[in-house]
N, C-alpha and C positions, 0 to 999 in steps of 0.2 A: 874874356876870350869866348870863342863861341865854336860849338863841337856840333855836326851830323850828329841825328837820332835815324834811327833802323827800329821802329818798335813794331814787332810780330801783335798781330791782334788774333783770335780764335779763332775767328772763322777763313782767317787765312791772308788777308792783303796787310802789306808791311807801311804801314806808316811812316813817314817821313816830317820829322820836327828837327827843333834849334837848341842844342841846350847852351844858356849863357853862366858861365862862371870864372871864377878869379881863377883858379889854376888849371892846369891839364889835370892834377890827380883830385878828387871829391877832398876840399876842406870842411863846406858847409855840412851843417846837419839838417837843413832847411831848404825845402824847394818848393815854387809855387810852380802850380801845373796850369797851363792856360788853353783853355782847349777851346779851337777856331770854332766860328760860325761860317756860314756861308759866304766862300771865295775871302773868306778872312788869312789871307795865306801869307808869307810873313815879308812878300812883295808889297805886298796890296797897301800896307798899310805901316809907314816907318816908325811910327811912333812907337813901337815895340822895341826900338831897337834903344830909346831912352829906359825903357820900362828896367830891358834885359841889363844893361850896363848899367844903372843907377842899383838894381838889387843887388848883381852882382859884387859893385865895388863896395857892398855893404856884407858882403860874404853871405850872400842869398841867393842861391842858385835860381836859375826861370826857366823852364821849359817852354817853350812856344810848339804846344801841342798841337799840328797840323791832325784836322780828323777826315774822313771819308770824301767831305763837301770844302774840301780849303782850296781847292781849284775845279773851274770848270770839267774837265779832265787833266790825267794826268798818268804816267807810267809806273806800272810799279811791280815788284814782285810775291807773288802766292809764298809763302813759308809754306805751306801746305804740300801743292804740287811742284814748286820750283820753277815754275811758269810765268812770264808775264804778263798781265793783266793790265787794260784801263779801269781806273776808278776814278769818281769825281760826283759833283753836284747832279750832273746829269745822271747818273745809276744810283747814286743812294739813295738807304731805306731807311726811314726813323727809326728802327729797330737796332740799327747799329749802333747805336750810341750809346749803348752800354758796353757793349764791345770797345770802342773806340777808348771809352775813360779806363775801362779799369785795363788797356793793354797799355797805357803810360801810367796809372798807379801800380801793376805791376813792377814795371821796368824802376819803381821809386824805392818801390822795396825791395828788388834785388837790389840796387845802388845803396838803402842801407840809409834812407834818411828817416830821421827819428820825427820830425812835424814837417806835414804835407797839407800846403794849401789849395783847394782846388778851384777853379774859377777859370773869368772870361770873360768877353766882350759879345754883344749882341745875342745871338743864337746859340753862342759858346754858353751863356749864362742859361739859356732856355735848356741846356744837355744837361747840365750841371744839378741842373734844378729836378729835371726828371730820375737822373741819376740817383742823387741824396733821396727823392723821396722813395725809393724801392731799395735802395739802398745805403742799410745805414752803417757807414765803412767807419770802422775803427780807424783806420787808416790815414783816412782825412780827417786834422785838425780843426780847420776852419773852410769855411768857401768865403768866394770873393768873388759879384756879382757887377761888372761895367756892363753898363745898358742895357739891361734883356728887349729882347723883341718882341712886339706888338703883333705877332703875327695876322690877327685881323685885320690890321691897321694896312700891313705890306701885301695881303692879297685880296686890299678892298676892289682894284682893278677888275679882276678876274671875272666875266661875264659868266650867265647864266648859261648859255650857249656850248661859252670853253668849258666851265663844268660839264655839263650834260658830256661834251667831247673823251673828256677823260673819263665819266665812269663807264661810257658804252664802250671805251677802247679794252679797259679793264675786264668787263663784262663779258668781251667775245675770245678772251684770251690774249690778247697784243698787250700785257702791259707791259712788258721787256723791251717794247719798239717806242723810238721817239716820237713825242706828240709833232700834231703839224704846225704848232704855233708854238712860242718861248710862251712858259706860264709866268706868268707875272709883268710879261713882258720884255722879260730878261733873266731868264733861266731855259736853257734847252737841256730838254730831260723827259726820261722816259715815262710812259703815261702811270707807270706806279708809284714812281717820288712822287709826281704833281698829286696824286690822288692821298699819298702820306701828307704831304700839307697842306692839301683840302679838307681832307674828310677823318684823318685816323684823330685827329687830336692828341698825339704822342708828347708833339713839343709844345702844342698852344697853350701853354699853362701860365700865361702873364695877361693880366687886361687889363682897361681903363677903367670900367666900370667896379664898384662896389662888391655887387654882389652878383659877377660872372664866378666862373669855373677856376677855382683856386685849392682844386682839392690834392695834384701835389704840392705847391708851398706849403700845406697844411699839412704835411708828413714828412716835410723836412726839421730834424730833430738836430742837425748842428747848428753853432752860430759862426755868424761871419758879417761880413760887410757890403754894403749896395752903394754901387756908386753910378752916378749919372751927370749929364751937360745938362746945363739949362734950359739951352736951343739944340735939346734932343728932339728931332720931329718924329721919330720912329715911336713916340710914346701917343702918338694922335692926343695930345693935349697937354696937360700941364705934366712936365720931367719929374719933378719935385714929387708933388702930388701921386703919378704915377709908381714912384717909387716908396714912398710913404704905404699906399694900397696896398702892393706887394708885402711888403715886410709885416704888416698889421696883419696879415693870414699866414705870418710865421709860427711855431710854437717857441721862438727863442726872442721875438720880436723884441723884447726889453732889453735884452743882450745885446742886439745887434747894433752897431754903427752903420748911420747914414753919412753919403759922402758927395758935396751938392760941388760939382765946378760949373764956377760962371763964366755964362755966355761963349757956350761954345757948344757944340754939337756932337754926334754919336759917334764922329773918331777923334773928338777933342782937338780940333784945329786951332793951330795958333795955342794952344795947351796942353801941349806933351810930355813937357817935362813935369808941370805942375800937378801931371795925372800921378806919374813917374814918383816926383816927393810924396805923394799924398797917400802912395800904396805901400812904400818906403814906409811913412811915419805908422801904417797900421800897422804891418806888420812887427814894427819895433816895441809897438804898444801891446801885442797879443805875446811876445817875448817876456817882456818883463811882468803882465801878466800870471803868465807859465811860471815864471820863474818866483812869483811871489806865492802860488797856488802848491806848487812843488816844496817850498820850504814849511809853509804851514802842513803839510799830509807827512813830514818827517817830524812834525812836533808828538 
């Protein structure tokens, strides 16, 4: 079954997710929270909807946590003023993204679930990752990381030009007005997002290289799982490899599971469901885990 989410965030716009479960009234004690990346919104991409009903019918609740950027715009309401408001890709600010997670780990712990997993796909995985590293939430059991994004990889495009463009729009005051070009080439948005995914470095914390800039992974102190396609092109190189890097700059990296599907790419085409078993089978493995960790600390 699947129920509307209304989650108030702090600084005021109400977020709008999916939550999928077996019954109307909470059976589970368990919900994974999956919090979108850009225009990852729960149109965009069906293969959520294996995700949500395979955990579900396993009495694992899913949240399909839509955040600030899960659509280009979109309407929504202020908790704050009671006003509505547009929010979307176009107006947000990396800055939110702590706001964004902890107003669906909130709403987990009013619901009253005892293990919360938190993760996500593409950029969802790039929030998650800054999140945990400033923040290290009791709250969250594990994370669960499909595809992070390469972000220099995605705004290798972006001329010297269009930069100069965004920091002088920035610079005279206008960063609240839309740029005169989509950045990326396909992002329309105001000249201070573009300048937050050019220049802040908030979310850039995944790369190909070795030895780039890996200093939040290196302050993420839970463990969990990374999963990736083969024929992930958004890793600029090898998927494997790419994710291998990533975890090697964990502090739980021996802990963690890697999770490699082949031959498919970074929304797993043509392997939805096999994403679907595979997130299934870990979570049933950090269960019995728990469950064997829990009976030894009562000896």
């Amino acid at each position: 079954m699947m129920f509307k989410l209304d989650v108030p965030t702090k600084r005021g716009p109400i977020l709008n997710g999916v939550l999928f479960r077996q019954k109307e009234q909470k059976t589970s004690d368990t919900l994974f929270i999956a919090i979108t990346g850009i225009h990852g919104n729960f149109y965009s991409n069906p293969f959520y909807f294996n995700i949500g009903e395979t955990l579900s019918k396993a009495n694992i609740d899913f949240a399909y946590a839509q955040t600030n950027d899960a659509f280009p715009q979109i309407q929504t309401v202020n908790a704050k003023t009671g006003k509505e408001e547009v929010i979307g890709s176009y107006n947000e600010r990396f800055a939110y993204t702590d706001d964004d997670i902890e107003a669906y780990l909130d709403f987990a712990e009013r619901q009253g679930y005892k293990h919360i997993i938190l993760g996500w796909l593409s950029r969802g995985s790039n929030k998650v990752i800054h999140y945990l590293s400033g923040h290290h939430d009791k709250r969250v059991e594990h994370f669960f990381l499909l595809s992070p994004a390469n972000l220099d990889y995605m705004m290798s495009g972006v001329t010297d030009k269009e930069k100069a463009v965004i920091k002088e729009q920035v610079a005279r005051g206008d960063g609240d007005r839309m740029l005169p070009f989509p950045f990326m080439g396909w992002v329309d948005c105001i000249a201070n997002t573009a300048y937050d995914w050019e220049f802040s470095g908030i979310l850039n914390n995944v790369h190909t290289a070795k030895d780039a800039d890996f200093s939040q992974a290196e302050k993420v102190t839970h463990t969990g799982a990374l999963l990736v396609g083969t024929y992930d092109n958004f890793t600029d190189g090898d998927p494997s490899e790419f994710l291998r890097n990533l975890n090697s700059h964990m502090p739980a990296a021996k802990k963690n599971d890697l999770i490699f599907i082949e031959k498919t790419g970074h929304t797993y085409q043509g392997k939805n469901q096999e994403v679907a078993d595979d997130i299934l089978k870990q979570l049933k493995k950090w269960r019995r885990e728990d469950k064997v960790s829990s009976a030894k600390s009562e000896l």
